[in-house]
N, C-alpha and C positions, 0 to 999 in steps of 0.2 A: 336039380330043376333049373332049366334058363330064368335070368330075371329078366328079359327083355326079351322083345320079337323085332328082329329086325329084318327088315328085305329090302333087296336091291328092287328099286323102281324108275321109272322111266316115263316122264321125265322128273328130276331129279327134283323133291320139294326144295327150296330155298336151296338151291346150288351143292345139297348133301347127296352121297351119293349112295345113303343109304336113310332108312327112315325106321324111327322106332315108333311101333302101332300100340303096345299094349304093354304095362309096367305090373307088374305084380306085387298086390298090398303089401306085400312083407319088405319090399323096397322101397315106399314111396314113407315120405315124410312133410314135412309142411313147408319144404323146401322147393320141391316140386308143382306149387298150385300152379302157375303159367303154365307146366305140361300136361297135368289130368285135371285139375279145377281143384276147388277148397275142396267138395264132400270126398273126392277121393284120395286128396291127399289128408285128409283129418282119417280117413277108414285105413288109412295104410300107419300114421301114428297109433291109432287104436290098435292096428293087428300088433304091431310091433310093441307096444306096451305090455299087452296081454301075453303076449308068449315070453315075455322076459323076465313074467310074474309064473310063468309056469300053466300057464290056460289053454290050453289048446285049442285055436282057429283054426278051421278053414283057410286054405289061402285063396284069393281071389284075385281077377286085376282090374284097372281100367284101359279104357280104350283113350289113348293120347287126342289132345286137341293137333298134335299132326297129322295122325291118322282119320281124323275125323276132314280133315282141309284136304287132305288127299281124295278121302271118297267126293267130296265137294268138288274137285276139280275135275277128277275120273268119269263122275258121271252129268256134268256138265251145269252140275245143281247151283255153281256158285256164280256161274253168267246168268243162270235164270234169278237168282236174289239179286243181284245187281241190277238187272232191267226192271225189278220189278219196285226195287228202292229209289230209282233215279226220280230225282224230283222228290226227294222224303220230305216231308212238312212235319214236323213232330208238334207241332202246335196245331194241325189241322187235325182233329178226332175223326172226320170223315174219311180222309187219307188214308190214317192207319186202320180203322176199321174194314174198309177196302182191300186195303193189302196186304193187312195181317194173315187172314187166309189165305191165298194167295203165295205168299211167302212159306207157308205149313204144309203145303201137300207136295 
């Protein structure tokens, strides 16, 4: 089984010229929370623990915070959070109430 999904994309995130979308628990560790986030590199410790106790999981994977900034870019969601941030007040409760939804759909 691949541990990684990688594709060539265009244009290139961060000047790579290839992009990994999606890690499989059995790979990840708590090394990796900047790539999948803490809950999925804690589920990829757990997978890993448990099968080396003899347990048999499922494998699963998650979906990378680069593949997530790619679909952000692709479909043009991350100009739309941006204009919709500009001017952020984070001490104005009106503001974020306002934009909070807004920013969610």
């Amino acid at each position: 089984m691949p541990t990684t999904l990688e594709v060539q994309i265009a244009p290139p995130i961060r000047g790579a010229a290839k992009a990994t979308l999606i890690k499989w628990f059995a790979d990840l560790g708590i090394e990796d929370v900047p790539l999948v986030g803490g809950k999925n590199a804690s589920l990829g410790e757990m997978v890993r623990a448990l099968r080396d106790k003899g347990v048999q999981v499922p494998n699963g994977f998650a979906i990378t915070a680069e593949a997530y900034r790619y679909f952000l870019g692709e479909t043009g969601l991350d100009q739309r959070i941006d204009q919709i941030l500009t001017g952020l007040d984070t001490i104005s409760r009106s503001f974020l109430s306002i934009n909070s939804p807004k920013a969610s759909r």
